[in-house]
N, C-alpha and C positions, 0 to 999 in steps of 0.2 A: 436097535439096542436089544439086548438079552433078555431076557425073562428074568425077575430077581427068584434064584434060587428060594426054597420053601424053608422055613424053621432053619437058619444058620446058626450052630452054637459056636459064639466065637470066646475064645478062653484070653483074654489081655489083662484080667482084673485078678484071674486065677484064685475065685469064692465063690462058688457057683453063683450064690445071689446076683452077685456084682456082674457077672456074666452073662446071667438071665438078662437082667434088664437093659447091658447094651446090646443083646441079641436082639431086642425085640420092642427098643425103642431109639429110633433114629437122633433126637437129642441127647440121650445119654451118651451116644456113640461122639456126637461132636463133642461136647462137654470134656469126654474122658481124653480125647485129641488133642484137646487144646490145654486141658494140663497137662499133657505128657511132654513135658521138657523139666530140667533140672532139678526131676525125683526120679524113684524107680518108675519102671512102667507101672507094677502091679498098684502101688500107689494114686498115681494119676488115674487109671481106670477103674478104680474102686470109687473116686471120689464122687463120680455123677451116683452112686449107690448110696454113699456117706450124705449124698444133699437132700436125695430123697428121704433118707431116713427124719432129716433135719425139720425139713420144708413140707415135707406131704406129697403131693403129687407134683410135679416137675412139670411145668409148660416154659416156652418164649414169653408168651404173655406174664406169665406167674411172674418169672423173675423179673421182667419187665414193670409188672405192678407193685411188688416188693421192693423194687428199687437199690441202689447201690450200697447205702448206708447196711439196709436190712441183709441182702447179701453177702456182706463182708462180716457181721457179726458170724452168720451161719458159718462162715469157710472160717474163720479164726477160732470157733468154739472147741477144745480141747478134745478129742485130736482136731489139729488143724487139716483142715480138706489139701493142702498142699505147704510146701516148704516158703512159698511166699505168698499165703493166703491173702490178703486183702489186697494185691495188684491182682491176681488169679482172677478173685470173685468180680472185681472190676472188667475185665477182659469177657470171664461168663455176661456179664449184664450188658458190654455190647455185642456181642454174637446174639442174644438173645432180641436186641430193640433193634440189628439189620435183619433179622430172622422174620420179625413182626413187619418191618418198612417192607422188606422184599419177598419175603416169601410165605406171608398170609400165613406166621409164625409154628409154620411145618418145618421141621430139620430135612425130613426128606426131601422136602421142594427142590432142595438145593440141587440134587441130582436127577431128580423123575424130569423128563420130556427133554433130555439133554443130548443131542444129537452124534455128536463127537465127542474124543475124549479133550479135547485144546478146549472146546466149550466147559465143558464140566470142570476144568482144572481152573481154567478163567472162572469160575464160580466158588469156588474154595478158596482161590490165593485171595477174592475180597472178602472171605470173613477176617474177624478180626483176628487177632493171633495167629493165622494162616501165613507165615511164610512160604518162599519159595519146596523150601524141603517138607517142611510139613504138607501142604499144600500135593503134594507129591506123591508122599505115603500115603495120605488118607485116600487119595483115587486108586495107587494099588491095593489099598485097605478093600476099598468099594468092588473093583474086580475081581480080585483074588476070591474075595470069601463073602459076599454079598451079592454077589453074582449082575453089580451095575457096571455094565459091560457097552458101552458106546463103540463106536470107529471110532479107532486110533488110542484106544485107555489107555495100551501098555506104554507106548511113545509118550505120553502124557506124561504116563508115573516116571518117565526115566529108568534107569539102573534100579528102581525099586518095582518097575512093573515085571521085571524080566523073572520069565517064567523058571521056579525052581532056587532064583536066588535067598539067598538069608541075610537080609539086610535089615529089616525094619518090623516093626509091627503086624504090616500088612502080612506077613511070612509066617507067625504063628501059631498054630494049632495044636501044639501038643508038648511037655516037656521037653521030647528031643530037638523040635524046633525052637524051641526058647532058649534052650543052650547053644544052638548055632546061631542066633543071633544075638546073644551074648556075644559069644567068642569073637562073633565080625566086630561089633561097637566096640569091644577090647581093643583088640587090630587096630581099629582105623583110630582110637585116641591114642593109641604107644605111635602111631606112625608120622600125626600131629604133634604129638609132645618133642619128638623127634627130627622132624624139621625147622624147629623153632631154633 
């Protein structure tokens, strides 16, 4: 496996802040993953920044101890942390109690001593909220630009590992690439709405 690249600043939250800390904390990174569905991106990866401000310091444990009740107050508290805050915080609080069962409630666990990328993708699609495509991008998230790089990642990620594409999150670094991956997620829902 690769060496994780040093100091990655990865820009998804596009507030510095917000970017600071999923730079350089492995849960926020999952957190911000796992709301990224039916808001904007920049939204969803601000939110593990919005919890922190909420909560204090951010563990598996914490949310774990705080429980579901107490976490859905946080995510519903005006702004709400996502467009369907209290199934959201629900979701955060089991990633968070498989995170403590399995992996001694380190985010990173989930991918450090991962040999393969089929390995490491089998260890994402069983978080929760991990779908097959989610599950997908976050390992080309992982190789691309965090430098967690097994045999076989790209094959893992599918069509989102391939090198140079602009497909997903994992692609982004800089405004020009946020517009190219715009325009593809454009694309591919006129091409959906289209065959319906």
């Amino acid at each position: 496996m690769s060496p994780k690249r040093a100091a990655a600043q990865l820009r998804l939250a596009l507030q510095p802040e917000a970017d600071a800390l999923l730079s350089k904390d492995p849960l926020a990174l999952l957190i911000g993953m796992l709301l990224d569905q039916q808001v904007p991106m920049e939204k969803a990866f601000v939110g593990p920044y919005v919890l922190t401000q909420r909560m204090g310091k951010v563990t598996a444990r914490g949310i774990v101890e705080a429980g579901e009740d107490r976490l859905v107050e946080l995510f519903v508290e005006k702004p709400a942390i996502h467009r369907f805050p209290a199934a959201m915080a629900r979701r955060v609080v089991a990633l968070a109690e498989q995170l403590v069962a399995d992996y001694d409630g380190e985010a990173a666990n989930v991918w450090k001593g991962v040999d393969t990328g089929a390995e490491l993708l089998a260890r994402v699609r069983k978080l929760p909220g991990f779908g097959d495509a989610k599950a997908r991008i976050f390992v080309a998230l992982l190789g691309k630009q965090l430098g967690v790089q097994p045999k076989g990642w790209r094959e893992a990620a599918g069509d989102y590992g391939v090198e140079g594409a602009m497909k997903s999150v994992a692609d982004i670094v800089d405004d020009d690439s946020l517009a190219e991956v715009r325009s593809y997620k454009k694309e591919m829902k006129a091409a959906a709405k289209a065959s319906k």
